[in-house]
N, C-alpha and C positions, 0 to 999 in steps of 0.2 A: 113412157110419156116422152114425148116428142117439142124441143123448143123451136120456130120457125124465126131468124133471123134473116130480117130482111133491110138493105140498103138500094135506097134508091136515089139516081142523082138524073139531070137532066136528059143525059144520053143513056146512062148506064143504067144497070141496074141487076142487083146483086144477092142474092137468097141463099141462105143455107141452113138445112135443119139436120140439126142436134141433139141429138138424147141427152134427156136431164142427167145422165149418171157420168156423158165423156165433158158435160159443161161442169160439173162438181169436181170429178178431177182435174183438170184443164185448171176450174179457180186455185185448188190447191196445190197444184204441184205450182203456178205462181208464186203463190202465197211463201210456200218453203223459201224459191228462189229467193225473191228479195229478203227474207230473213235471212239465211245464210250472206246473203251479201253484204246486211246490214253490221252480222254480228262479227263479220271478218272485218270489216271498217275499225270498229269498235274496241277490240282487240288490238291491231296494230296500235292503233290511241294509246290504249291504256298502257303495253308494252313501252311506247315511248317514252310516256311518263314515269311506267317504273325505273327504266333504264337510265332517267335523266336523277331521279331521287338516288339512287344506287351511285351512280360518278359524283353527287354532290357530299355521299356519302362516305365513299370512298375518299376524297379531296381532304373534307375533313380533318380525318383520319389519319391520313399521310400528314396533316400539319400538324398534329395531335403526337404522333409519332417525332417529326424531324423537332418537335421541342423536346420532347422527352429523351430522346437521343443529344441533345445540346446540353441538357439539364444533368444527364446522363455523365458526360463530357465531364461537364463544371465539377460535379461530385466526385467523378474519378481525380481529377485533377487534386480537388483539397484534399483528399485519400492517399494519394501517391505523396503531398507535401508534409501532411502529417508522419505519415509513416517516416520519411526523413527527417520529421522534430524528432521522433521517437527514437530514432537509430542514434542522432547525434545525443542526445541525453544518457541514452544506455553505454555509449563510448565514454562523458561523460563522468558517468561513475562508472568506467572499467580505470579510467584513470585512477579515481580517488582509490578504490578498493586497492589499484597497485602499490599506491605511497604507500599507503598505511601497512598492507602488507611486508613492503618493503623497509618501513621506518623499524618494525617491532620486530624485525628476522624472520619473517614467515614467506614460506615459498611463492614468490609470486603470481606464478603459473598456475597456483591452485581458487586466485581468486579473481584471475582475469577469464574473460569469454577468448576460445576459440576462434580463427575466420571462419571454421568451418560453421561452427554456433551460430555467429551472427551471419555469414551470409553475404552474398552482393548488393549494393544498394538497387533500388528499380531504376530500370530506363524512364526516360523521360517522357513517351508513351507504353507504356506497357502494355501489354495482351493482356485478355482475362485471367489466363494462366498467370505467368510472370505474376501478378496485379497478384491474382491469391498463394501462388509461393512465400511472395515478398511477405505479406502478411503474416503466413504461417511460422517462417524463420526471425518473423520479428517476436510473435507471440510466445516462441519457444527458448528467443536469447533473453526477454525476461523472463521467463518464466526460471529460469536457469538462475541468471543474475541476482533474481529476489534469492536462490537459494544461499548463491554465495555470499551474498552479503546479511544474510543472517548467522550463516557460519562465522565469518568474520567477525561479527557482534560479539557472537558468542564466546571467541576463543577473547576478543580485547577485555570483553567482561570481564572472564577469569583471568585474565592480566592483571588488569584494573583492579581488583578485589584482593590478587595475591598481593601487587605492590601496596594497594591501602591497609593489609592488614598486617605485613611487613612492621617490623617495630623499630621506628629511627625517631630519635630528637629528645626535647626534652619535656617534661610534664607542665611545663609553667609556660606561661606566655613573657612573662617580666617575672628574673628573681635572680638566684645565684646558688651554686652547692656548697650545702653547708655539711653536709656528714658522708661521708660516705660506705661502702657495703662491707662489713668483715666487724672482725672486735674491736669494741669502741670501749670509752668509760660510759659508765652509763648516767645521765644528767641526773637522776631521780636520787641515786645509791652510792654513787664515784667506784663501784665494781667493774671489772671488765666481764662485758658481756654481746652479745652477737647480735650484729645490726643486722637486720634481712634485708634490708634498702637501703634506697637513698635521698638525703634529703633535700628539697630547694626552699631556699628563705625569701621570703619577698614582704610585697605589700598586703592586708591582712585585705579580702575581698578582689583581690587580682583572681587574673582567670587559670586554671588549672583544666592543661587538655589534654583529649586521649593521642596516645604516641601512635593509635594505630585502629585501623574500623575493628569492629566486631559488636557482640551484642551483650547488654548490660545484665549480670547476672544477682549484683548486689546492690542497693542503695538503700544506705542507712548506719544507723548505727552500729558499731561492731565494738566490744572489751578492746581496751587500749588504742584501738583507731581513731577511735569517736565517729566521726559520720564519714563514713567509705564510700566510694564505688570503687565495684570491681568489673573490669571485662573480659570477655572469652574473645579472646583472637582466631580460635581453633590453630588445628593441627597443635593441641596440648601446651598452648601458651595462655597468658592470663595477665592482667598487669592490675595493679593493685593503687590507688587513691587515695593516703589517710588523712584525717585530721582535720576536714574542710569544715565552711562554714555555712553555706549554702551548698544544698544540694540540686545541678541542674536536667537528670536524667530518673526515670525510673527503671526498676527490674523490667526486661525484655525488652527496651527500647535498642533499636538500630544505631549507634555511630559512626562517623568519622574521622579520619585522620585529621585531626587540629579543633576538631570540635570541643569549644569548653563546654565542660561537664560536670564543674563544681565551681567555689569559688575557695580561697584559700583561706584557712583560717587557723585556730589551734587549741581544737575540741580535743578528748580523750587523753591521754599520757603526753603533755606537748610543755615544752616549756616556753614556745612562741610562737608566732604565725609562720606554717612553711608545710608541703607535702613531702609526706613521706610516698616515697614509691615505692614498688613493686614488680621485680619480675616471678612469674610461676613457670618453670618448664616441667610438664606432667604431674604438675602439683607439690613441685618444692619448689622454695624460693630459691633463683642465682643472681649472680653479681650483673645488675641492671646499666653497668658501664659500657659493656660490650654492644649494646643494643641502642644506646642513645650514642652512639660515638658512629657508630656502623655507616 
């Protein structure tokens, strides 16, 4: 089938016949053309718009960043100042640890840090590095420090405890000696017979305290004492209470040096208000002068 395409103009005049199958090609290979033409327009479009979404995004981003890099900054900053609180306090008590050491004759060096321990302070910008060194050396000269200074503890304790249970003074707060340790007459009989203590007279209800810590073994009444306590000092010492009138401790209670313990009075074998005291060394009585005088 054949299409006859005709133009005619004044002068001219213009004919041409065409087969329907090169005019259906002809339309279509048009048809492509401006599609493709269309969908490359299209394209660059859209490209530009991604591209301009993408730099806004980018932009962002970068400002998202340079705060977080400033924020960054500030934290390292309070980081690096801290760590300098922490340095100067940990010198701090390398001081006190060395008084003390040095007050009670203990080697100093065993309870001071190292330079090497503690380390150089950080610069004032520090690198990442530097920045977690610093850190590390500071977490390792406490870590150290706590130890020494519980050793110290430890050893002042056992000072502390030797000196408090140490036996010095006298068993009365307010009184005077009235008798003292070896053969006496005896008030009861007028025999001579063997005082195991010694005694302080005073005001009846005055205070009667321990010469020395340890922990209460006896409270109460005892033949001839009347109302005792007795304490265990350790290391085989023992100190002994008679004749009170109130009793202010029970069996297993903790003492102290000066802590009243009774009140004075003149229960059991007594011809007046006054304690009789007691030394025990491994469980016999000795002359309790040498230990109140000491």
């Amino acid at each position: 089938m054949n299409i006859t395409i005709l133009v005619k103009g004044k002068s001219t005049r213009y004919s041409k016949r065409l087969s329907l199958r090169r005019l259906v090609s002809g339309f279509v290979l048009l048809s492509l053309i401006m599609l493709v033409s269309s969908r490359n327009t299209e394209s660059v479009y859209e490209n530009q718009i991604r591209l301009s979404v993408v730099k806004t995004g980018l932009e962002e981003q970068l400002q998202r960043v340079n705060a977080l890099e400033n924020d960054t900054q500030q934290k390292l900053d309070v980081l690096v100042a801290n760590l300098g609180s922490m340095r100067a306090q940990i010198e701090y008590l390398d001081s006190i640890s060395a008084n003390l050491a040095n007050k009670h004759g203990l080697a100093v060096e065993d309870f001071t840090l190292s330079p090497e321990i503690l380390g150089d302070a950080p610069e004032d910008k520090p690198s990442e590095r530097q920045l977690s060194d610093s850190i590390e050396q500071v977490s390792d000269a406490l870590s150290f420090k706590i130890k020494q200074l519980e050793a110290l503890e430890s050893i002042l304790i056992g000072l502390n405890i030797e000196q408090e249970a140490k036996l010095t003074g006298r068993p009365v707060s307010k009184g005077w000696l009235s008798s003292h340790y070896g053969i006496r007459k005896d008030p009861f009989n007028g025999r001579p017979t063997m005082h195991k203590g010694v005694d302080f007279a005073g005001k009846s209800g005055s205070g009667v305290i321990a010469t020395g810590a340890g922990i209460v073994t006896w409270s109460g009444e005892r033949s001839g004492y009347g109302n005792l306590i007795e304490i265990d000092h350790g290391n085989g010492l023992r100190t002994r209470y008679g004749h009170n009138d109130v009793l202010k401790v029970e069996v297993g209670d903790v003492v102290t040096k000066g802590q009243t313990v009774a009140l004075l009075g003149s229960t059991g074998r007594s011809t007046g208000a006054h304690v009789h005291y007691e030394v025990l060394k491994n469980g016999k009585q000795v002359d309790p002068m040498p230990y109140i005088y000491r």
